[in-house]
N, C-alpha and C positions, 0 to 999 in steps of 0.2 A: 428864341430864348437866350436872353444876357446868362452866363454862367461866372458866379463871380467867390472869391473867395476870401476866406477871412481868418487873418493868423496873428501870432504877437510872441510876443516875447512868454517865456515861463511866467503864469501867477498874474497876466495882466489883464486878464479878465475875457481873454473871447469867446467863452462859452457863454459867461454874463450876457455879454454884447448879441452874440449869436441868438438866445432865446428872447432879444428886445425884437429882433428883425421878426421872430417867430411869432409874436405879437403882432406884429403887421401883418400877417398872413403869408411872410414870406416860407417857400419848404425848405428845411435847413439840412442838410446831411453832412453828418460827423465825421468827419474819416479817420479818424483813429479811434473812434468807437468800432466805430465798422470792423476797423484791420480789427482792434484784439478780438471782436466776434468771429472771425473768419477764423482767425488762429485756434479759435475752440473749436467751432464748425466747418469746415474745408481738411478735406484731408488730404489734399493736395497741397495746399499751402503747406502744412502741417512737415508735410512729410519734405519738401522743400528746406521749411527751416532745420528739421533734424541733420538731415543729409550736409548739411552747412554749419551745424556748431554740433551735432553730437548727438548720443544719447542720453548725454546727461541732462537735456532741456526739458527732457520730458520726468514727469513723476505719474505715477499711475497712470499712467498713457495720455495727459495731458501735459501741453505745455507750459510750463513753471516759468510764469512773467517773474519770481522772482533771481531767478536763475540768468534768465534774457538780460533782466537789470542791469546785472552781475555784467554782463558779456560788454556790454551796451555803452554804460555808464562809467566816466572815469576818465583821468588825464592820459592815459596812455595812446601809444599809436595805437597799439592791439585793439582796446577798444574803440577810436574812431573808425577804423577799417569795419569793425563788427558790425557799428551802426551802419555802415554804409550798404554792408552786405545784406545785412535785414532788411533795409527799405527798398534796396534793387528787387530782392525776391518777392516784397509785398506789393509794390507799386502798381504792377499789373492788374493785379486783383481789388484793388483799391479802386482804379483808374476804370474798371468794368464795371465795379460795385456802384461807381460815381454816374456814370451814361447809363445804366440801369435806371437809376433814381430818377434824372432829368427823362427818361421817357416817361416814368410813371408821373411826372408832374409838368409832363407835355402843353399843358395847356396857363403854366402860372408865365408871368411876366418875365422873372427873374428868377434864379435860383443860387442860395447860398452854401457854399462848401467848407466846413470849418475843419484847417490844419493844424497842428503845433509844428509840424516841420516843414513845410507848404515849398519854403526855397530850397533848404537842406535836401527833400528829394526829387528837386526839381519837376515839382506838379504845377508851378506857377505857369508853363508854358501854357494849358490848359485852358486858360481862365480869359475872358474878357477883361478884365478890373478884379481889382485887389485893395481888400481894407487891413488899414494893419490897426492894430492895438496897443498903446501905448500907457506905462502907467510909472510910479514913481517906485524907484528902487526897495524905498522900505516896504512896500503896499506889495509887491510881489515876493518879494520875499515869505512876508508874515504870510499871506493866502497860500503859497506852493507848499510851506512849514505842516500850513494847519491841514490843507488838503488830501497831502502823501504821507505823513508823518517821518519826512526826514528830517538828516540836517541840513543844518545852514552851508556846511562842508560842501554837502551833498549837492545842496543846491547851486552852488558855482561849478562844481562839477560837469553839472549838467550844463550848465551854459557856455560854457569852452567848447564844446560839442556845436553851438549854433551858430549860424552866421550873425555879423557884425547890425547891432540896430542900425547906424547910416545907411548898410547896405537895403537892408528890407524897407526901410523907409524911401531910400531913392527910386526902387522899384516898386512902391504901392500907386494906386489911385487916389485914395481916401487915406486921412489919418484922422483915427477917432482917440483922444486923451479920455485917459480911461480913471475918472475917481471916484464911480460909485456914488454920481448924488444925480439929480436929474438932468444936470448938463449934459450928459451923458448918450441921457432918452432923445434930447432936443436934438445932437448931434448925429442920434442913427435916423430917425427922421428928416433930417435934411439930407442925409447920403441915399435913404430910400426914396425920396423922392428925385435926385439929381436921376438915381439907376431908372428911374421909372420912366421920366421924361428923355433920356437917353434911348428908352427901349419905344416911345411912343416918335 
């Protein structure tokens, strides 16, 4: 089984992109869906991140993604340390969550993993190939705007925290440009067939 994964910059659409593959019948598995389910569900995890930023992460015994945010997000060192320390302690679990999935879809060709921090927690090691997602400044922006309901502040924020687009792009296999019209479709269709005849 090819294990391949798929990341992008904030707002650039890989989730988009991720459900075209999904159409193809490819199994797709979210990993940061996954992490924030675990963070409600594992209480081991759970009890990892408290031990690590407090009790103040929790509200009624669950943990307060708006609080994480808080810790997470922002120009400071403190908060890039935070991020850092949050994905060490989740990776594990993520990374079991991942080889879990690829058994239960033992028998597909290939299988897709979709990250937003794929390099930032150094999960790319993992992977056979690497699609990155690429889209136009204003278009991620106005999507992350409408999606999270932040600012635009907020939103550069958040991207001072990610590695360099050169960087993630020198290290993909595949580069799909991402605007949302059917160039798009035609584009994940030629990468699922390159991954296909790779795996044949």
């Amino acid at each position: 089984m090819i294990k391949v994964a798929i990341t992008g910059t904030m707002g650039s659409g890989k989730s988009f992109c991720s459900k075209q593959f999904e159409k193809l019948g490819v199994p797709v598995f979210n990993s940061d869906e996954e992490n924030r389910r675990m963070q409600c569900t594992n209480q081991e995890l759970k009890a990892q991140i408290v031990a690590g930023f407090g009790s103040a992460c929790l509200v009624d015994g669950r943990l307060d993604s708006v609080v994480i945010r808080k810790l997470i997000f922002g120009d400071g060192l403190e908060q890039q340390e935070n991020l850092k320390k949050i994905t060490n302690i989740s990776k594990p679990y993520v990374i079991s969550a991942f080889q879990s999935f690829c058994e239960s879809h033992s028998d597909a060709l290939y299988v897709l993993a979709e990250s937003a921090i794929l390099f930032e927690a150094g999960l790319d090691s993992i992977f056979d190939s690497i699609i990155y997602v690429v889209a136009d400044e204003k278009l991620r922006i106005a999507a992350t705007l409408l999606r999270d309901g932040i600012s635009e502040e907020e939103y550069h924020q958040r991207m001072r925290n990610q590695m360099s687009d050169e960087f993630k792009r020198s290290k993909s296999t595949y580069i799909i440009s991402n605007d949302y019209t059917q160039a798009v479709i035609e584009q994940i269709k030629i990468i699922d067939n390159k991954i296909k005849n790779v795996r044949s």
